[in-house]
C-alpha positions as CSV (number, residue, x, y, z in Angstrom):
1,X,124.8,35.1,292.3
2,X,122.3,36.4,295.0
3,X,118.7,35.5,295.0
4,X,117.6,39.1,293.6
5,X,119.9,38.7,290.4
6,X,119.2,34.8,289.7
7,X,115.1,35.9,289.6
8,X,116.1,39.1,287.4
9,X,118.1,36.5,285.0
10,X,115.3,34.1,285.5
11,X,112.3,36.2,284.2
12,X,114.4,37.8,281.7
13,X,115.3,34.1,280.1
14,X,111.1,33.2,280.7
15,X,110.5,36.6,278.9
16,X,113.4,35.5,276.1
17,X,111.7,31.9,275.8
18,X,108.2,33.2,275.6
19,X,108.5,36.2,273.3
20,X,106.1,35.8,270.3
21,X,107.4,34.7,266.7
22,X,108.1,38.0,264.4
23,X,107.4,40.4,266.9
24,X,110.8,41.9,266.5
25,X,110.6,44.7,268.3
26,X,109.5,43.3,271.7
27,X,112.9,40.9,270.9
28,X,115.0,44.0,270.7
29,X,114.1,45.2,274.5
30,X,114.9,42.2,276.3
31,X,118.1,41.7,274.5
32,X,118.8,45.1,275.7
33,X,117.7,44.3,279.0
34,X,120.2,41.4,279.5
35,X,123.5,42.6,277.7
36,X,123.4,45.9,279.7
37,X,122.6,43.9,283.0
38,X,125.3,40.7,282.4
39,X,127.5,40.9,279.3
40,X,129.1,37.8,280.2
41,X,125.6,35.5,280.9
42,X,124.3,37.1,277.6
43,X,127.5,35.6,275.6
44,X,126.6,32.4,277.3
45,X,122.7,32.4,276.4
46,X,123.4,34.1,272.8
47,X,124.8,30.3,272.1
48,X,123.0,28.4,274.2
49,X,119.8,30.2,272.1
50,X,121.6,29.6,268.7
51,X,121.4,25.0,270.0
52,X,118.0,24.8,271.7
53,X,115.8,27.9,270.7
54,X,113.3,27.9,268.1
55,X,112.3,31.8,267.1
56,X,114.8,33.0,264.4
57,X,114.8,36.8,264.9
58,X,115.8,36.3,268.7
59,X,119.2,34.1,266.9
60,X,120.1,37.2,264.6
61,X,119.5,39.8,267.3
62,X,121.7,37.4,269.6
63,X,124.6,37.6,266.9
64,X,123.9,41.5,266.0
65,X,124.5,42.0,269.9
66,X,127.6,39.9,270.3
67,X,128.9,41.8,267.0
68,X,128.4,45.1,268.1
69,X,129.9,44.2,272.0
70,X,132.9,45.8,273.8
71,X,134.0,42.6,274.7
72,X,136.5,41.0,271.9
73,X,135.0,37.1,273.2
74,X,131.7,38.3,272.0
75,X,132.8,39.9,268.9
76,X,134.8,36.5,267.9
77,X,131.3,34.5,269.1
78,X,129.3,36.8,266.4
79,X,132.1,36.3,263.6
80,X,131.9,32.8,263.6
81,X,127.9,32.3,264.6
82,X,127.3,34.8,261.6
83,X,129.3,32.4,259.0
84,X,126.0,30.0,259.7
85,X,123.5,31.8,259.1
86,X,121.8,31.5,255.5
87,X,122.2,35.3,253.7
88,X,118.8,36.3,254.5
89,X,119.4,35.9,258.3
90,X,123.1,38.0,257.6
91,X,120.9,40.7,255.8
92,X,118.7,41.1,258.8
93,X,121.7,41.1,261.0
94,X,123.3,43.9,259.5
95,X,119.7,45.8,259.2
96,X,119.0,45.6,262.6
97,X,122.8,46.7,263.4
98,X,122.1,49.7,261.1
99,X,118.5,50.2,262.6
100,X,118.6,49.8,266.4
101,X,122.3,50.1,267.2
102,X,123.1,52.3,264.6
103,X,126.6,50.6,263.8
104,X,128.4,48.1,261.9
105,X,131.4,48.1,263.4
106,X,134.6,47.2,261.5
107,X,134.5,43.1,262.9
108,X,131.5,43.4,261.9
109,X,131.4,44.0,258.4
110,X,134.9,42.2,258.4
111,X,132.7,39.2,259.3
112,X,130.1,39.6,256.7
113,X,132.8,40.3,254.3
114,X,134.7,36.8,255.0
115,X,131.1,35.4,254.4
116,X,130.7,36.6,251.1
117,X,133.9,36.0,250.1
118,X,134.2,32.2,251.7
119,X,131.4,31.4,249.0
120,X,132.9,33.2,246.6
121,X,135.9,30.6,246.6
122,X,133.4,28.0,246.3
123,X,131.1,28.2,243.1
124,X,129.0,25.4,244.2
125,X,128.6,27.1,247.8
126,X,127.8,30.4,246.0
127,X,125.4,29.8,243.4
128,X,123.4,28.1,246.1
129,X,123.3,31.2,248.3
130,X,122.5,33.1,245.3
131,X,119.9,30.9,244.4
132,X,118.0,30.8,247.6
133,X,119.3,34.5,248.9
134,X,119.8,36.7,245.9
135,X,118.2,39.9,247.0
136,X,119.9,39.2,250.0
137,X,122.8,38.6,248.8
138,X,122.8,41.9,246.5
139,X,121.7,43.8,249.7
140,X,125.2,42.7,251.4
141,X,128.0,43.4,249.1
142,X,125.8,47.1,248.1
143,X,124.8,48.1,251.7
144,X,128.0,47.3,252.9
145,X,130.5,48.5,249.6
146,X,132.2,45.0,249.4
147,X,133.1,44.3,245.6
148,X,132.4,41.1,244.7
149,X,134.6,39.0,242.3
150,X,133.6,39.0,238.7
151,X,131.9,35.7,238.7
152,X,129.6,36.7,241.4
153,X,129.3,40.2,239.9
154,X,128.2,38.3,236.7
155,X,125.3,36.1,238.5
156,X,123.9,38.4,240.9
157,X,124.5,41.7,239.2
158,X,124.6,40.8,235.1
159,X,122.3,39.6,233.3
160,X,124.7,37.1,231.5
161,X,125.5,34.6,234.7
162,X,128.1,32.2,233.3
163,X,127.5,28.8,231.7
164,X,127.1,26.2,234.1
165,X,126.1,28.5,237.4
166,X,123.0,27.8,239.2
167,X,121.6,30.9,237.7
168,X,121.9,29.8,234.2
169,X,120.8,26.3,234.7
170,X,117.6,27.9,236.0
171,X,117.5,29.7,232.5
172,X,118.0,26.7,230.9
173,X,114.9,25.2,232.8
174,X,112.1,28.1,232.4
175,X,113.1,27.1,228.4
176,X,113.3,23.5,228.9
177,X,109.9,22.5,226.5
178,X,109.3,18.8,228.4
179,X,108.9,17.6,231.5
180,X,111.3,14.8,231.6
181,X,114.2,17.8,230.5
182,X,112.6,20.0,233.3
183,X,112.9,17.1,235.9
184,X,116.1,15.9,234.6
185,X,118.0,19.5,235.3
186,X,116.0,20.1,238.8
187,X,117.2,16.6,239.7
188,X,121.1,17.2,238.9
189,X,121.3,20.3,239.7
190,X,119.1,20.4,243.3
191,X,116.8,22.6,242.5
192,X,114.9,24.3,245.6
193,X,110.9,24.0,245.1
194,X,110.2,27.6,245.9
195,X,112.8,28.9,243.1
196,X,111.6,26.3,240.3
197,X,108.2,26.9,240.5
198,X,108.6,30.4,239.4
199,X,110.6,29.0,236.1
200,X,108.2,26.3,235.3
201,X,104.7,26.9,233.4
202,X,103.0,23.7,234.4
203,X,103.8,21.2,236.9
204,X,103.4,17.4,236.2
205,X,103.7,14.6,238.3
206,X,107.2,13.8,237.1
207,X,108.1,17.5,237.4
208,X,106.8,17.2,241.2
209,X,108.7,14.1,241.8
210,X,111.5,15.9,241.1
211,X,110.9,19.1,243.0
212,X,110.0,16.7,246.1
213,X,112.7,14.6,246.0
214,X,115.3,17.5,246.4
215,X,113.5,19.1,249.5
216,X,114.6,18.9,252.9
217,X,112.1,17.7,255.3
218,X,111.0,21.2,256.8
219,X,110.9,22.3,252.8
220,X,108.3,19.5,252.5
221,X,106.2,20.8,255.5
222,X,106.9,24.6,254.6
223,X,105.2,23.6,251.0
224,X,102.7,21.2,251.4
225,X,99.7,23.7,251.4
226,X,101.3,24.9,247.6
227,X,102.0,21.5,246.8
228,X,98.5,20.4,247.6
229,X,97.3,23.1,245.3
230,X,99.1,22.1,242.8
231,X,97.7,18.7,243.0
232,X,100.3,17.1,244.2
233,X,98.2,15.0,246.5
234,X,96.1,13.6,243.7
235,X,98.6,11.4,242.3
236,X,99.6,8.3,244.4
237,X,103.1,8.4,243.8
238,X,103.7,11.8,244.4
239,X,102.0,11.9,247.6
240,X,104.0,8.5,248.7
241,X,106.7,10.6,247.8
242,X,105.8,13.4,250.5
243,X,104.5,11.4,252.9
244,X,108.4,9.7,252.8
245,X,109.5,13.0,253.4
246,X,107.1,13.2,256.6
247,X,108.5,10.7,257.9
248,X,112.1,11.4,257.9
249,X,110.9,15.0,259.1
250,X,110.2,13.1,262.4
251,X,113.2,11.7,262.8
252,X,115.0,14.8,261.3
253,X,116.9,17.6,264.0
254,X,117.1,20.3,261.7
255,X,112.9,20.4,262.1
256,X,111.0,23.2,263.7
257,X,108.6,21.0,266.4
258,X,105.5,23.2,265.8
259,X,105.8,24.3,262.1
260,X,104.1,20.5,261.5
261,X,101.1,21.2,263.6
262,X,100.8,24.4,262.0
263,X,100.9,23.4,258.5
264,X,98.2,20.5,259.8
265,X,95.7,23.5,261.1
266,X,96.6,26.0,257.9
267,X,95.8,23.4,255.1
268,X,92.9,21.3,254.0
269,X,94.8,17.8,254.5
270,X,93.6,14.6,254.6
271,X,93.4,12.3,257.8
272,X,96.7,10.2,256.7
273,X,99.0,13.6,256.3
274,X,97.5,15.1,259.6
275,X,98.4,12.1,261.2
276,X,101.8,12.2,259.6
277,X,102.3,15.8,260.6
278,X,101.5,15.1,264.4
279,X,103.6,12.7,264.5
280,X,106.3,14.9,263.1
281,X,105.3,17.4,265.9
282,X,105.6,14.8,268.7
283,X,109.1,13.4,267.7
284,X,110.3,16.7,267.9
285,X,109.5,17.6,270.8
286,X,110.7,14.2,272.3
287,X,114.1,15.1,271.3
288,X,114.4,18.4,273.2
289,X,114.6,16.7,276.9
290,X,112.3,13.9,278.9
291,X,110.6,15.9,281.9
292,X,111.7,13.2,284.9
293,X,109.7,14.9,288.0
294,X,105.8,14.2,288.5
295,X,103.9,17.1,287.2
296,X,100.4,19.0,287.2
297,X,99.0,20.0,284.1
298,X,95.8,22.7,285.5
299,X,94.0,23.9,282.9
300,X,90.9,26.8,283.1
301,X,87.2,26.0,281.9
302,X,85.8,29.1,283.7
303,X,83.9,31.6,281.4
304,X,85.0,32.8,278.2
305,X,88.3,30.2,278.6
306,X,88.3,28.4,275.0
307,X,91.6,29.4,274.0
308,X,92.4,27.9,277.6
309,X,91.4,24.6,276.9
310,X,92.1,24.6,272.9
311,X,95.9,25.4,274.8
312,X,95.2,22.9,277.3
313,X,95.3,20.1,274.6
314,X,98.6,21.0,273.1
315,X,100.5,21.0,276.1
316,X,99.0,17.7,277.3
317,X,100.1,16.2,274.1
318,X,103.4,18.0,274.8
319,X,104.1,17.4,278.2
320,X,102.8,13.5,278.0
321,X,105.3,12.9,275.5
322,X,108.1,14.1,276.8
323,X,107.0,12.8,280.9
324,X,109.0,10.4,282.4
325,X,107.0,10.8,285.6
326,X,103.2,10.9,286.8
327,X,101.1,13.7,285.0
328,X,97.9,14.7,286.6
329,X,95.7,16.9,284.8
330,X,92.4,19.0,286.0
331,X,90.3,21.3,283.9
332,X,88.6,23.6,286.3
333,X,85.5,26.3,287.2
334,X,84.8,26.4,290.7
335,X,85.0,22.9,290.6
336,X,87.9,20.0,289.1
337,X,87.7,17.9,286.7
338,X,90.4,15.0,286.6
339,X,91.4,14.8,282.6
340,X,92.5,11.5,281.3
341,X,93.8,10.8,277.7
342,X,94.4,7.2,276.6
343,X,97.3,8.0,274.8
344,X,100.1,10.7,274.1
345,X,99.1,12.0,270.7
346,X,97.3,15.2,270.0
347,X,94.0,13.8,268.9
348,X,94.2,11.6,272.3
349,X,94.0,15.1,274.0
350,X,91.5,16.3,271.7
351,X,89.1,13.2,272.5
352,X,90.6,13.7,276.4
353,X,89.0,17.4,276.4
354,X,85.9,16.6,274.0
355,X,83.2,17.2,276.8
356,X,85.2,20.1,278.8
357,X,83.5,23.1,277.9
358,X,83.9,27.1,279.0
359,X,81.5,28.1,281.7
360,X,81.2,29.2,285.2
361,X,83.6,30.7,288.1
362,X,87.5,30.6,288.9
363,X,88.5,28.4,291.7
364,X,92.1,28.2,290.4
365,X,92.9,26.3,294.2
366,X,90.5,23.5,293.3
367,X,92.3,21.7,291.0
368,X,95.3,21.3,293.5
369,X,93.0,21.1,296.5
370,X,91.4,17.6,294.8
371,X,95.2,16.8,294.8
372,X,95.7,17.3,298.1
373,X,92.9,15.4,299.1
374,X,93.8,12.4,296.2
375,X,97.5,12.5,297.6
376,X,98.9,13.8,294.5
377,X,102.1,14.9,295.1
378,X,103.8,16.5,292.0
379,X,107.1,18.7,292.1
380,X,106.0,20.9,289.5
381,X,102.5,22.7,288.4
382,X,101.6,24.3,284.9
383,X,98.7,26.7,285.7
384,X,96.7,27.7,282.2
385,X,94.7,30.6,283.0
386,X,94.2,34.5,283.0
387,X,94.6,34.6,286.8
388,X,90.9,35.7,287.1
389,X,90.2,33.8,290.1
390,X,87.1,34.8,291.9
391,X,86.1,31.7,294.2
392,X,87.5,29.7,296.9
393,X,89.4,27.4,297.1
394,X,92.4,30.4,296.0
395,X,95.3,28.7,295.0
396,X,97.5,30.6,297.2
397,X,95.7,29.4,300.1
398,X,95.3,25.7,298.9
399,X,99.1,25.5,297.9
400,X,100.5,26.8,301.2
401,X,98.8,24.2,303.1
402,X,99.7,21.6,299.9
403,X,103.4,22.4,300.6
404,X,103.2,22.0,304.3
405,X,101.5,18.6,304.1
406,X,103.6,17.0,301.7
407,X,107.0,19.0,302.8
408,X,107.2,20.0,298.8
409,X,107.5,23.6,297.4
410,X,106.6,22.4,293.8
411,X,108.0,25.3,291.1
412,X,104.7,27.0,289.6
413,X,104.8,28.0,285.7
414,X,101.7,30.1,285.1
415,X,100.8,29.8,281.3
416,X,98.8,32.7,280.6
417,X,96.1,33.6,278.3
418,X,93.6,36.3,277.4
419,X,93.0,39.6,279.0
420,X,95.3,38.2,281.9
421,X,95.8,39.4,285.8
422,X,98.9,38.9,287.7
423,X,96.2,38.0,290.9
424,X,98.0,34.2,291.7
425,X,101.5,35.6,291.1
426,X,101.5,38.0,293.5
427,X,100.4,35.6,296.2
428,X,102.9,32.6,295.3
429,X,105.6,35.3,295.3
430,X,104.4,37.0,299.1
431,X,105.2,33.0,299.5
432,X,108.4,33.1,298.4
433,X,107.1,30.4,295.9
434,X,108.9,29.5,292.8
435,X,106.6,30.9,289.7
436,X,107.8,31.4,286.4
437,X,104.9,33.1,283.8
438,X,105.0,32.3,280.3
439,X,102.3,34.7,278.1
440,X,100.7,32.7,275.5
441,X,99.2,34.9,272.5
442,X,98.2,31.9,270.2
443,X,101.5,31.6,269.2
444,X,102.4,27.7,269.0
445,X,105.9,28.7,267.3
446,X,106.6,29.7,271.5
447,X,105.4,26.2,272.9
448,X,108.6,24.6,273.1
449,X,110.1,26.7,274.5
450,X,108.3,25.6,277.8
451,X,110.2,22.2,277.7
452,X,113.6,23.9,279.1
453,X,111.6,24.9,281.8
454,X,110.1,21.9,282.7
455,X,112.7,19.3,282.0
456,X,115.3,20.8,284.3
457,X,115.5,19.8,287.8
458,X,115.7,24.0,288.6
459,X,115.7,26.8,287.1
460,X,119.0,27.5,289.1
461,X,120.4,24.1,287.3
462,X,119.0,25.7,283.8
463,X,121.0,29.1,284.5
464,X,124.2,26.8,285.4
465,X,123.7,24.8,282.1
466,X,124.1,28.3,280.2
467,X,127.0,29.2,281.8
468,X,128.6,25.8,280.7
469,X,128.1,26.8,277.3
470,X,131.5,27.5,275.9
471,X,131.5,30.5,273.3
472,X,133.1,29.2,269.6
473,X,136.6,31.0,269.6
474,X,138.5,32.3,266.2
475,X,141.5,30.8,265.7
476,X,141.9,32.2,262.1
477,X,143.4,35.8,263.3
């Protein structure tokens, strides 16, 4: 692997990590990108992805890709990645197939049809995928021409879904005249919030109860703004109920890390559930790697930089959590300021950042010069900024001379915001510096996706890592 094809692969994997949430179409070129330039590094990422990534749509273009690839390893990597997904994700597989690649090959729709019909054998297994994914559901067997059995026909295409499925218990439960009978099916029979709320007229608190109780942890997050509308918070045992729920979301690994913080800044919560829901946040993100080398968290206050330092915050809570090592942190104009938090938490860095304000010029070097002159040696530097700098100290300048005295080349990761340049780039790369960029566009979905980055001793040993990844293999043919 020479240097010019690990930095292509490099900045293609940054561009894969940092691509915004539901912006599909910006997904589809960098797939593109990759499979045409290394087939067999693209098999290794599309699983890699599938473990540690967070953004669904790059998952089920990863699949669509390996489905629709020359190579039989990839097609057998598809079949069995695609017998995963829940059926909305297999209907956007096969859409984007149909859309963008114009094909569904024949393993591919042999796949989806040994999806469909692995839940047909299994009523349970079916009626839950119906339940959750019926138009879904309908949209595979029709799009695709695959006849389902009778029973499925019955419950996703009849409107007489036999005694006893899913579909008739929730029937049985939009007709069910008290609440104790509404609670008592939702109870045996699992009932997901999102479905039963249709069915049912008026929620009570023993109704809710039961709805809460047969949520998942990310359910419970997804919901609480509906559930708080429905005044689920008002009653003491229902909201000791959710706040359970909270708490085995932090310890949960099926949890998205930022949907918490999210559904803290969406809704009108009170103190306690915030609290709860950073918490959430920070476990998460604890569990995705410990960064071990000392780092430099640099963070704009120049003119017109809010969303700089709003971003600033999140990643010190981030990065603090997850540091292992010594963290230095500056907010700077033309001049530092060192940033100290007294603890790890999000409202730590919120008090930490209280009195940095936007204002002034871009000395981007003067953070790491008062490093230099402090000492300060780190091994790795996050740079928050547009790249507008416009006042000496320049960071080039400063970090040449920062490497030299401390014999380090520390790896550079320029998080940028705003209408941004690519002014400090340029120079660290005339340097042959290591810089990785990572666009932020107020997307906090995206923000983990830095810890990969950071927790790795290279990005060479982060390449290597992917390649390790073996690719699932059939061994039904």
């Amino acid at each position: 692997m020479n240097t010019a094809e690990r930095d292509l692969r490099l900045e293609m994997l940054n561009s894969l990590l940092t691509t915004p949430h539901r912006k599909l179409e910006q997904v589809a070129e960098i797939h593109k990108l990759i499979v045409e330039l290394d087939p067999i590094f693209y098999g290794h990422l599309a699983v890699w992805y599938q473990r540690h990534g967070d953004v669904r749509d790059h998952k089920e273009v990863f699949v669509a890709h390996l489905l629709t690839s020359n190579l039989i390893e990839h097609r057998d990597a598809g079949f069995i990645m695609l017998q995963e997904f829940p059926p909305y994700q297999v209907a956007r597989v096969v859409d984007f197939m149909k859309q963008q690649q114009n094909k569904v090959p024949r393993s591919a729709r042999t796949a989806v049809r040994r999806y469909l019909k692995t839940r047909e054998s299994n009523a349970a297994l079916f009626d839950r995928a119906a339940l959750r994914g019926r138009k879904a559901m309908k949209h595979l067997y029709a799009s695709l021409h695959i006849k389902p059995n009778e029973r499925a026909n019955a419950i996703l295409f009849g409107d007489t879904p036999p005694e006893g499925s899913l579909a008739d218990i929730l029937k049985r439960l939009a007709k069910a005249e008290s609440a104790a009978e509404q609670a008592r099916l939702i109870v045996e029979f699992n009932i997901p919030y999102t479905i039963a709320i249709g069915a049912i007229k008026q929620l009570t608190p023993v109704v809710l109860v039961a709805l809460i109780n047969s949520m998942t942890p990310q359910e419970t997050i997804n919901n609480l703004k509906s559930l708080q509308a429905r005044g689920a918070m008002d009653h003491p045992e229902v909201k000791k109920l959710i706040d359970s729920k909270l708490e085995e979301a932090s310890k949960s690994g099926r949890v998205a890390a930022f949907k918490a913080q999210i559904a803290a800044d969406t809704a009108d919560l009170d103190a306690d559930t915030v609290a709860r829901l950073e918490k959430v946040t920070n476990e998460q993100v604890k569990r995705r790697g410990a960064i071990a080398r000392p780092t430099a968290l640099l963070v704009d206050k120049s003119g017109s930089m809010e969303n700089a330092i709003a971003l600033g915050k999140q990643l010190g809570a981030l990065i603090s959590g997850i540091a292992q090592a010594e963290l230095f942190v500056y907010a700077f104009d033309t001049i530092p300021y060192a940033v100290t938090a007294k603890g790890k938490e999000l409202t730590d860095w919120e008090r930490a950042f209280q009195h940095i304000n936007a204002g002034g010029g871009t000395s981007i070097g003067s953070a790491l010069e008062a490093m230099r002159k402090k000492k300060q040696v780190v091994d790795q530097i996050i740079l928050v900024t547009d790249e507008g700098e416009n006042a000496a100290p320049y960071f080039g300048e400063v970090y040449k001379t920062y490497c030299r005295e401390f014999a380090v080349m520390p790896n550079v990761v320029i998080v940028r915001v705003g209408s941004h340049y690519n002014w400090v780039e340029s120079q660290l790369k005339q340097q042959q510096a290591p810089v990785d960029t990572f666009t932020f566009e107020g997307d906090y979905y995206s923000l983990p996706n830095l810890v990969p980055l950071l927790t790795r001793p290279s990005r060479l040993d982060l390449l290597m890592e992917i390649l390790d990844m073996p690719l699932p293999v059939r061994d039904d043919k």
